[in-house]
C-alpha positions as CSV (number, residue, x, y, z in Angstrom):
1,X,0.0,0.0,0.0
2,X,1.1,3.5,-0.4
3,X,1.5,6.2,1.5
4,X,-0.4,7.7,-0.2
5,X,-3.2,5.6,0.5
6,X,-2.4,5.0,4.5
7,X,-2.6,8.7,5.0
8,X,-5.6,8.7,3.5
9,X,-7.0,5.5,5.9
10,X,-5.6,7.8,8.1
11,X,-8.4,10.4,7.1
12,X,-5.5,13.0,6.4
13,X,-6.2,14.6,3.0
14,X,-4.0,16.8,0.1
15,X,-5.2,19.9,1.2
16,X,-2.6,19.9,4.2
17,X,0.7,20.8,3.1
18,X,2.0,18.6,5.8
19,X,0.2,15.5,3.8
20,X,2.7,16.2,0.8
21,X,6.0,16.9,3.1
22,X,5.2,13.8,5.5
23,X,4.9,11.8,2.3
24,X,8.5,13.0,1.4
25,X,9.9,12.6,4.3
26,X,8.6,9.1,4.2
27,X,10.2,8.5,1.0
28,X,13.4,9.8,1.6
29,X,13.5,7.3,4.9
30,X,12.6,4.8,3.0
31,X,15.8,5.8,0.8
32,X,18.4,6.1,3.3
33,X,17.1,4.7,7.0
34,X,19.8,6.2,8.4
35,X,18.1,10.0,8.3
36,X,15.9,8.5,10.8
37,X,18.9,8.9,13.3
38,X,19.4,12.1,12.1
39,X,16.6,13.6,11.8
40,X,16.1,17.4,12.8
41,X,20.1,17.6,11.2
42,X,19.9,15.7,8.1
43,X,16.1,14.2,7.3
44,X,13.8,17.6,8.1
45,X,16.2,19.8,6.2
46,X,16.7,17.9,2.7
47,X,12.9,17.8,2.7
48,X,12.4,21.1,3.7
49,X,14.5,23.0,1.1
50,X,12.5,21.7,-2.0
51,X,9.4,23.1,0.0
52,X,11.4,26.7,0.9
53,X,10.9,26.4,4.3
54,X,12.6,25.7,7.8
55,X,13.0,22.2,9.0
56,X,10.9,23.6,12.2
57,X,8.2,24.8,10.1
58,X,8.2,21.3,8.5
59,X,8.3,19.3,11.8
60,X,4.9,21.4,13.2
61,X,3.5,20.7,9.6
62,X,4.5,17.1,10.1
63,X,3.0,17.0,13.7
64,X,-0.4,18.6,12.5
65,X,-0.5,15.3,10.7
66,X,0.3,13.1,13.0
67,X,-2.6,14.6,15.5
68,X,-5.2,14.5,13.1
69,X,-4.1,10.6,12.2
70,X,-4.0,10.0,16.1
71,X,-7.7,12.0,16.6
72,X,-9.2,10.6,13.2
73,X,-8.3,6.4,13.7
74,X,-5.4,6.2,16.4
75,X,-6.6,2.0,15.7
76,X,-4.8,2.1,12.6
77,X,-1.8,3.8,13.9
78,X,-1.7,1.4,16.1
79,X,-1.9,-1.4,13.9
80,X,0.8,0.2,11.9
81,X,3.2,0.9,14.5
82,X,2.9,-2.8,15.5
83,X,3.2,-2.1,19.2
84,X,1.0,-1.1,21.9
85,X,0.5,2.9,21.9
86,X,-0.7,5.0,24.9
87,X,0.1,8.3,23.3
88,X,0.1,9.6,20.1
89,X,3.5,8.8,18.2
90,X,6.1,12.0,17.8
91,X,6.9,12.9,14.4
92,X,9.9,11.1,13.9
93,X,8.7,8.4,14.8
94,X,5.4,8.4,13.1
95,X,7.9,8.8,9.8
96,X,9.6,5.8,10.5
97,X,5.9,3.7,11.2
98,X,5.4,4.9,7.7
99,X,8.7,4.0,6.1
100,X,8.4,0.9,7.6
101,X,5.2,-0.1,5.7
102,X,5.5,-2.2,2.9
């Protein structure tokens, strides 16, 4: 499945610019894992630039994302993250649940 297609499961829609730059943030982890170690000095930055912004404007972006997947079916985040969640999953690490989908 895509990512494309998770977020929207998700119930996160295109019309959130965080939808397109969590998608490329996705792909580019699914590129080189190791930006996932990295990720506020290598991974938020290369995605950022293509987008002209900050890599702090692209992390709240990112986050605003993340909640509404959390609000809209936290099940399926679960499911994804294969793991028992209490809390919503940071960005980070909601970009790694995602890369981590085949």
């Amino acid at each position: 499945m895509s990512c494309h297609d998770t977020l929207k499961r998700l119930g996160v829609t295109p019309n959130y610019i965080g939808y397109h730059q969590t998608i490329s943030a996705v792909e580019l982890a699914r590129r080189d894992p190791d930006s996932l170690f990295l990720v506020t000095k290598s991974l938020y930055p290369m995605v950022a630039k293509p987008y002209g912004t900050s890599w702090k404007t692209l992390e709240r972006n990112i986050r605003s994302v993340v909640s509404m997947a959390w609000e809209r079916n936290p099940d399926l985040v679960r499911e994804l993250a294969g793991y028992p969640m209490e809390d919503k999953p940071r960005a980070a690490q909601f970009i790694a649940i995602l890369a981590d989908q085949p």
